[in-house]
C-alpha positions as CSV (number, residue, x, y, z in Angstrom):
1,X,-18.0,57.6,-10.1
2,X,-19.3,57.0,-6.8
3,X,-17.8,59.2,-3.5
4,X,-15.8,57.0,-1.6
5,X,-16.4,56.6,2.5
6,X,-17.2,60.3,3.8
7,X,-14.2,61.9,6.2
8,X,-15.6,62.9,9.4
9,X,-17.4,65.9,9.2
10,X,-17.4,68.9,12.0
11,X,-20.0,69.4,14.6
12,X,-20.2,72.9,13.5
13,X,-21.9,71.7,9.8
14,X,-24.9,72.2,10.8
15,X,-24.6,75.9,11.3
16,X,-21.9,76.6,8.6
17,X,-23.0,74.1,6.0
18,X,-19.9,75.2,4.1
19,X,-17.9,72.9,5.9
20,X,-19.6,70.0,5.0
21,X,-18.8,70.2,1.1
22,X,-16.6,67.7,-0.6
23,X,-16.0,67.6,-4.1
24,X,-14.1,64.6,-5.9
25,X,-12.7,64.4,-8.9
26,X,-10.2,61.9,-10.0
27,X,-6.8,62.0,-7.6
28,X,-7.8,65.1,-5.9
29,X,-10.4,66.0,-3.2
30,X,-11.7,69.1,-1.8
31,X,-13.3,69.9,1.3
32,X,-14.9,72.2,3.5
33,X,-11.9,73.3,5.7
34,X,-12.8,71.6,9.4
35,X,-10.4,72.7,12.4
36,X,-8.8,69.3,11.8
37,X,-7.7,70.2,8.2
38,X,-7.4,74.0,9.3
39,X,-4.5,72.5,11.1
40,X,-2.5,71.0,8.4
41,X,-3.3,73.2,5.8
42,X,-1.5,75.7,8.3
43,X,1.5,73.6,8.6
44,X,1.6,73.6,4.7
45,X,1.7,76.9,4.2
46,X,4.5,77.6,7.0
47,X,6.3,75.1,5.2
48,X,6.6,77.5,2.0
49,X,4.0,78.5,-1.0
50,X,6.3,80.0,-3.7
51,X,10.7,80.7,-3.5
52,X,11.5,83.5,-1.5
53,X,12.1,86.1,-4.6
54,X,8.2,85.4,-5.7
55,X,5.4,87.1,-4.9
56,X,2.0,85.8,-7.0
57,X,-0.7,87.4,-4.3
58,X,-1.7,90.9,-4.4
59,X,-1.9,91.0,-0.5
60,X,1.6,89.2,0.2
61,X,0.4,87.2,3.0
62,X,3.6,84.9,2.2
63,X,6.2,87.4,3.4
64,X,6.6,86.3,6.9
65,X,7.9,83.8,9.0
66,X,6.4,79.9,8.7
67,X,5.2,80.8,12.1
68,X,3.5,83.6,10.7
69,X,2.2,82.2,7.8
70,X,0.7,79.6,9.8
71,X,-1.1,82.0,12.1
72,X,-2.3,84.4,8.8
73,X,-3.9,81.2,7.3
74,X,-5.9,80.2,10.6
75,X,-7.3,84.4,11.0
76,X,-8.1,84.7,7.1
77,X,-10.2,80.7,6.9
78,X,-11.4,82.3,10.8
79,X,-12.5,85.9,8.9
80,X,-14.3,84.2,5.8
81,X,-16.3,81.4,8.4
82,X,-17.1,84.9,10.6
83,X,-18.3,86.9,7.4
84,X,-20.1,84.6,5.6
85,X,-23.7,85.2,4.5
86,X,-25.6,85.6,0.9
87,X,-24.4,89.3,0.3
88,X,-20.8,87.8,0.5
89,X,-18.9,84.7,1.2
90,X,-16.0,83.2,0.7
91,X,-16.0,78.9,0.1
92,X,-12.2,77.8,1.2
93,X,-12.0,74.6,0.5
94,X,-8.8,72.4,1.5
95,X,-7.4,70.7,-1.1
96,X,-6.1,67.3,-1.3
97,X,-4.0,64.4,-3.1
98,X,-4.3,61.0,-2.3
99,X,-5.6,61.8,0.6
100,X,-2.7,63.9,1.2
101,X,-3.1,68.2,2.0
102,X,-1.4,69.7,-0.5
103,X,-2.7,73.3,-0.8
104,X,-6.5,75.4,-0.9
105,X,-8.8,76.7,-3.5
106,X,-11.2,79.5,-2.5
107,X,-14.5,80.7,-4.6
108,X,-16.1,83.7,-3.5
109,X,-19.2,86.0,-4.4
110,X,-20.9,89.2,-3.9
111,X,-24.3,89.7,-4.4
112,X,-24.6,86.7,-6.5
113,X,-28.0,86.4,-6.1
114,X,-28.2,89.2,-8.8
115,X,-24.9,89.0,-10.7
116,X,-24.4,84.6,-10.7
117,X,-20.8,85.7,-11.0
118,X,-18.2,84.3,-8.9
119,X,-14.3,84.8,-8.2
120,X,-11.7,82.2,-7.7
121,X,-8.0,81.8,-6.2
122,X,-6.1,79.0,-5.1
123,X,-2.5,77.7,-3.7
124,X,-0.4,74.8,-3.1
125,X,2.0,73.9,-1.1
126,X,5.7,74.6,-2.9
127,X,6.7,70.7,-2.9
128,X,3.2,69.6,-4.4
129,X,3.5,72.0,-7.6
130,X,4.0,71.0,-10.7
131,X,2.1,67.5,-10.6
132,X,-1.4,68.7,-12.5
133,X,-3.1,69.0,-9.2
134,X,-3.6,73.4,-9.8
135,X,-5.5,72.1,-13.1
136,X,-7.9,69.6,-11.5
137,X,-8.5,71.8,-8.3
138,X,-9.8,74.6,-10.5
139,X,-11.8,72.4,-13.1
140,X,-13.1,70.6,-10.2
141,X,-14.4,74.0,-8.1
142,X,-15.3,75.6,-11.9
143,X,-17.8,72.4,-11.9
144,X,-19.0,73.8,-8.8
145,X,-19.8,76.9,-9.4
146,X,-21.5,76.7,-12.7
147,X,-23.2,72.7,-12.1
148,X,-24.2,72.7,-8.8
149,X,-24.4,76.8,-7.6
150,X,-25.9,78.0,-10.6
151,X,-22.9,80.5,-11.7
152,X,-22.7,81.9,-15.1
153,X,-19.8,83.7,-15.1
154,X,-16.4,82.9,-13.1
155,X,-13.7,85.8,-12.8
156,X,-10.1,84.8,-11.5
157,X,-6.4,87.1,-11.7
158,X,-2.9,86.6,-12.3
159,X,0.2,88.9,-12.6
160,X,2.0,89.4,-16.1
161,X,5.1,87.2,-14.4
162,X,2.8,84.3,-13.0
163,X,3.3,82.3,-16.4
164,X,2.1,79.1,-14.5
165,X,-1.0,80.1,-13.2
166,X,-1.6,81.8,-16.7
167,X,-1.2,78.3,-18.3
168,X,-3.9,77.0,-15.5
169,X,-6.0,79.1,-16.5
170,X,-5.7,78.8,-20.7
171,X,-6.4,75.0,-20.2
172,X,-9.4,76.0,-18.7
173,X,-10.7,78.4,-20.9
174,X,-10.4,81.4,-19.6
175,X,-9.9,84.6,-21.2
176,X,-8.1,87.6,-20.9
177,X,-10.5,90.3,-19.8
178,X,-8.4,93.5,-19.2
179,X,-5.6,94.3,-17.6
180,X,-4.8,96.6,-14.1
181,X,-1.4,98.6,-12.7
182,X,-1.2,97.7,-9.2
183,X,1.4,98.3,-6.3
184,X,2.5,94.3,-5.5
185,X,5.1,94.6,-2.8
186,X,5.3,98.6,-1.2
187,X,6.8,100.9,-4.2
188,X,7.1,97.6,-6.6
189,X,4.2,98.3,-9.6
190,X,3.0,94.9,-11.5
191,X,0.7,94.0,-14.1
192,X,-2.0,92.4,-13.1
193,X,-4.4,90.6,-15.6
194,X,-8.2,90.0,-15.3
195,X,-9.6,86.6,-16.4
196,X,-13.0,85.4,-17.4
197,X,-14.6,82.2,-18.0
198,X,-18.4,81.8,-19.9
199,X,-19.7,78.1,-18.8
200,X,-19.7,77.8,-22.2
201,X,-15.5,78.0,-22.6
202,X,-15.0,75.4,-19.6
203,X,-12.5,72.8,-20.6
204,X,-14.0,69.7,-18.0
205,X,-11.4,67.6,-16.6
206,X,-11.1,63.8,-17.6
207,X,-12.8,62.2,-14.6
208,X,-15.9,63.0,-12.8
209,X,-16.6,65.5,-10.4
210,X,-19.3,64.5,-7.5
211,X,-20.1,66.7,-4.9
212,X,-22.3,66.2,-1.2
213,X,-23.3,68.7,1.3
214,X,-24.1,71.1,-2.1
215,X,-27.6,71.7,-0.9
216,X,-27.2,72.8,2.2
217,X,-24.7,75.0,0.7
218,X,-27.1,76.5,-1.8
219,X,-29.2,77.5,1.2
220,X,-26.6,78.9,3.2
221,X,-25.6,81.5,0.4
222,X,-29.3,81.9,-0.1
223,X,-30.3,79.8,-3.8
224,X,-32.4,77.8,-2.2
225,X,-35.5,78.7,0.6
């Protein structure tokens, strides 16, 4: 498979090379997240991530107005471009459809250097759920991580009632890896349940994944001199 036309990148690539990744792989894209898809990925996530009675994040972000919403996205992609550097970083990559923003997928490490362990968690916007895209996202940023960035072990979450990001996360081959009481919402407890995938166990998805703007990457969280 061969990367189609690259989207304008931003000027600031050159001095967070983060922003200049795109992987493809099949119907869904992810990118780098640019001010230009900041901005819509904002607008997604005012427009609603999960129904009002849910709560799958252990910092619940969600609960606040779209306006809010909108404005917590924007500081937390701000936060992770601000504290980014070898000891720890945070990727956030926009994801699309078609060419379409439908949600993000974040990797993260510390000190991976030494540990080659990375962390993963991802959303989508409520009206593109349920089409296959959470699968492909995380098999395509999986590729990532363990092709291209060298990782050899990827650790991810989920609370006991998530049941579809559970199912995500069996297709990919991911394991249960212990489980944690933790306050969700204030005074509500939850179960929440630690995952791990050997690059071994990955289930690959059926299409290609290419990537550009990896090696810069690499040197930015330090692989590469």
């Amino acid at each position: 498979m061969t990367l189609g036309a690259a989207p304008r990148t931003s000027p600031l690539v050159d001095v967070h090379p983060a922003l200049g990744v795109r992987v493809v792989c099949g119907p869904v894209e992810l990118r780098g997240t640019t001010d230009d898809l900041l901005a819509e990925l904002c607008a997604l996530a005012a427009d609603g991530v999960h129904a009002p009675g849910e709560m799958p994040f252990l910092v619940p972000w969600t609960d606040a107005s779209p306006a809010e919403r909108a404005r917590r996205t924007a500081q937390w992609q701000w936060r992770c471009r601000a504290d980014f550097s070898p000891a720890s970083w945070t990727l956030n990559l926009t994801v699309l459809r078609d060419g379409v923003v439908v949600g993000m997928q974040a990797a993260s490490g510390r000190d991976f250097l030494v540990t080659r362990t990375a962390s993963t968690g991802s959303w989508l916007g409520l009206e593109h759920q349920g089409r296959g895209t959470g699968t492909l996202m995380r098999q395509a940023v999986a590729v990532l991580l363990i092709d291209h960035l060298g990782a050899q072990e990827l650790r991810s979450a989920a609370f006991a009632d998530n049941p579809a990001s559970h199912g995500v996360s069996r297709r990919l081959g991911y394991r249960l890896d212990g489980t944690e009481r933790v306050q969700r919402r204030p005074g509500e407890m939850v179960v929440d349940h630690r995952l791990r995938l050997d690059p071994a166990d990955l289930v690959r998805p059926p299409w290609p994944v290419e990537v550009e703007g990896v090696e810069a990457l690499r040197r930015e969280i330090g692989l590469d001199d």
